[in-house]
C-alpha positions in Angstrom: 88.6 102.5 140.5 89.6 105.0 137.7 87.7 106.9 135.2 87.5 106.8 131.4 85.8 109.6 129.4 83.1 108.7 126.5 81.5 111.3 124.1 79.2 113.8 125.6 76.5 112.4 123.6 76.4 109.3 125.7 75.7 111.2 128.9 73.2 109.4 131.1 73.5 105.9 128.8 74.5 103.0 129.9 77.8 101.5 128.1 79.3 98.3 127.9 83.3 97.8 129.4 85.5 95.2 127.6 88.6 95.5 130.3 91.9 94.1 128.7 95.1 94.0 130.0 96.8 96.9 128.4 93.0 99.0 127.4 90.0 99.2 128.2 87.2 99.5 125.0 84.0 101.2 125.3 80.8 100.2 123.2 77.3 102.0 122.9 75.5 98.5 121.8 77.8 96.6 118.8 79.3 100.5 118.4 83.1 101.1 119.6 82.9 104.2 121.4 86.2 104.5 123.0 89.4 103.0 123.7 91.8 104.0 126.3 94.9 102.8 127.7 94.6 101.3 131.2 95.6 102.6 134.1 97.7 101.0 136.7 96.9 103.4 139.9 94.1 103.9 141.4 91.9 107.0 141.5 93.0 108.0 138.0 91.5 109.4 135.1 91.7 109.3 131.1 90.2 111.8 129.2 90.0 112.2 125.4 89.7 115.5 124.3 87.5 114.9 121.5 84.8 113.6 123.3 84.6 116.7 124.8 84.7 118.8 121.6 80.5 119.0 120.9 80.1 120.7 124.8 82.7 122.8 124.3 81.9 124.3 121.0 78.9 125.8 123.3 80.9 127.0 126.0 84.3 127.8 124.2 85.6 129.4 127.6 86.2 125.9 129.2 88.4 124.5 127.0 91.8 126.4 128.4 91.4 124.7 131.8 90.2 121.6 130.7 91.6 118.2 132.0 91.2 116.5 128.7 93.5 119.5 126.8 96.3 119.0 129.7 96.2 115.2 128.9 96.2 115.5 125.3 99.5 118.0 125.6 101.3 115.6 127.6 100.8 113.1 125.1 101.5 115.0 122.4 98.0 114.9 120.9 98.1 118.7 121.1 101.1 120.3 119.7 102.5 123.6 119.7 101.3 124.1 116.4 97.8 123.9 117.4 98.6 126.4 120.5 100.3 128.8 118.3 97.4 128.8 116.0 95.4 129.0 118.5 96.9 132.2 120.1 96.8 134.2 117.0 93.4 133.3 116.1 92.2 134.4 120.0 94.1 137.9 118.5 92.4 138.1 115.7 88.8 137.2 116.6 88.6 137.6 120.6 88.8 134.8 123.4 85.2 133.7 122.5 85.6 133.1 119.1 89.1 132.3 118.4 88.3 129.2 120.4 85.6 127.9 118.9 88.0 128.4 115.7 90.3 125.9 117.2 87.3 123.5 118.2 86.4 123.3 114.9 89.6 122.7 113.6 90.1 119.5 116.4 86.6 118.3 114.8 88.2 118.0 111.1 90.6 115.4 113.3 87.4 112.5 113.0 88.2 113.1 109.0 91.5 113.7 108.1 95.0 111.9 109.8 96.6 114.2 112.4 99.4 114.5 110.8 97.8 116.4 107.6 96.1 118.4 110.1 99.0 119.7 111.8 100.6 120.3 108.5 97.6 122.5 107.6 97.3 124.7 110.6 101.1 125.1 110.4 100.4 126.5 106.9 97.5 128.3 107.6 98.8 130.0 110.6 101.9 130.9 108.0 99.7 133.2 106.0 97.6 134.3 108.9 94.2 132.1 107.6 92.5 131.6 111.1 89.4 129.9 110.1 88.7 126.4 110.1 87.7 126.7 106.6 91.3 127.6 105.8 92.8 124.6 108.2 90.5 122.0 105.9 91.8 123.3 102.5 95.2 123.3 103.8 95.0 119.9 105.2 93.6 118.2 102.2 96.2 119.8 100.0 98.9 117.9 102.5 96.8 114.8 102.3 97.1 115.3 98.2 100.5 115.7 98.5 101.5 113.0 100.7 99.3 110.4 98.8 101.0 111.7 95.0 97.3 113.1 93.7 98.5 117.0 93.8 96.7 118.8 91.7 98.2 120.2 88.4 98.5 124.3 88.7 95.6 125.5 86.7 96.0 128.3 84.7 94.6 132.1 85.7 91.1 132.4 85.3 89.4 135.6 84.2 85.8 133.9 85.0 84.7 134.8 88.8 81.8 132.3 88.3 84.0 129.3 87.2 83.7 125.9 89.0 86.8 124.4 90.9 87.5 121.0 89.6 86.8 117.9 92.4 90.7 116.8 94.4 92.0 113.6 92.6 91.2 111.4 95.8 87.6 112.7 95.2 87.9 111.6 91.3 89.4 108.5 92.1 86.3 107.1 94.0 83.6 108.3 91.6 82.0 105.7 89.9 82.3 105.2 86.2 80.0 107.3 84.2 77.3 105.1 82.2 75.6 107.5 80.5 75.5 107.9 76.8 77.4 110.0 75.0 75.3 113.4 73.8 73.7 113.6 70.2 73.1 116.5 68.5 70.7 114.6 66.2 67.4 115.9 67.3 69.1 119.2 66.9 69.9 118.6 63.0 66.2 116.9 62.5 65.1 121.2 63.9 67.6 122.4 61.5 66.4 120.3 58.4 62.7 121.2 59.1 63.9 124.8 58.9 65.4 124.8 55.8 63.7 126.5 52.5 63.4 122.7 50.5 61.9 121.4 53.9 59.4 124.0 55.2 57.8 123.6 58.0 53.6 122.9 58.4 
């Protein structure tokens, strides 16, 4: 008697409904899909906004009227952080595509915790970086932070081509390196071959 969004992608499938007493979970075959709380009433709905999020990347302009975005306000899901960043990226690139800005941004939430999120739009809206690019880097640097693996402050680099070294929560789940260690042997073998006493055929 209510009804429970899934992502878009599942549009026209057919889903199986585990209904508990406090939530109701959504699977696409053994896959959880979604999990909502349950309503009481009747005639209700619950709507997660990021199952919305791959439609509205295409059509940006429904997004300020949508259900799902009043929901996730009133839980707190959206803050005023995300609004605020929102508004100044709308000034600076137009309704259009200041809003698929901010959808992009609410896709990085499937990868990194709210929280860091937040703290990275907060951030990013501090030195006017509207792009979700920007929100990322800013994000991961609070996810660094919070987890003690900040990076050490590299010194100035002169060199436009140099490479930026890999975050230490990348580092830290590379596996060990098993190759050898280089040898400049063959390279002392061409040297030898060269020389006067050892001339070559």
């Amino acid at each position: 008697m209510n009804r429970y969004s899934v992502p878009v992608r599942l549009i026209g499938r057919t889903v199986r409904v585990m209904l508990h007493a406090s939530e109701l979970v959504v699977y696409d075959g053994r896959e959880e899909v979604a999990r909502h709380e349950r309503l009481i009433a009747r005639n209700g709905s619950r709507l997660e906004l990021d199952h919305y999020l791959e439609a509205l990347i295409r059509k940006p302009g429904a997004l300020p009227g949508a259900t799902a975005l009043d929901q996730a306000r009133a839980a707190g899901r959206f803050t005023p952080v995300q609004d605020a960043w929102w508004e100044a990226a709308v000034k600076a690139h137009g309704e259009r595509d200041g809003t698929r800005a901010l959808i992009e941004v609410l896709l990085l939430n499937r990868h990194l915790p709210h929280e860091h999120l937040v703290t990275g739009l907060a951030a990013a809206l501090k030195t006017g970086a509207l792009t979700a690019d920007a929100v990322a880097l800013e994000a991961r640097k609070a996810a660094d932070a919070d987890t003690g693996h900040e990076e050490p402050p590299q010194p100035p680099s002169t060199n436009q081509t140099a490479i930026a070294p890999l975050p230490a929560a990348v580092r830290a789940n590379l596996p060990p390196d098993k190759r050898p260690l280089p040898s400049v042997a063959p390279y002392d073998q061409l040297l030898r071959l060269r020389r006067p006493d050892h001339p070559t055929p």
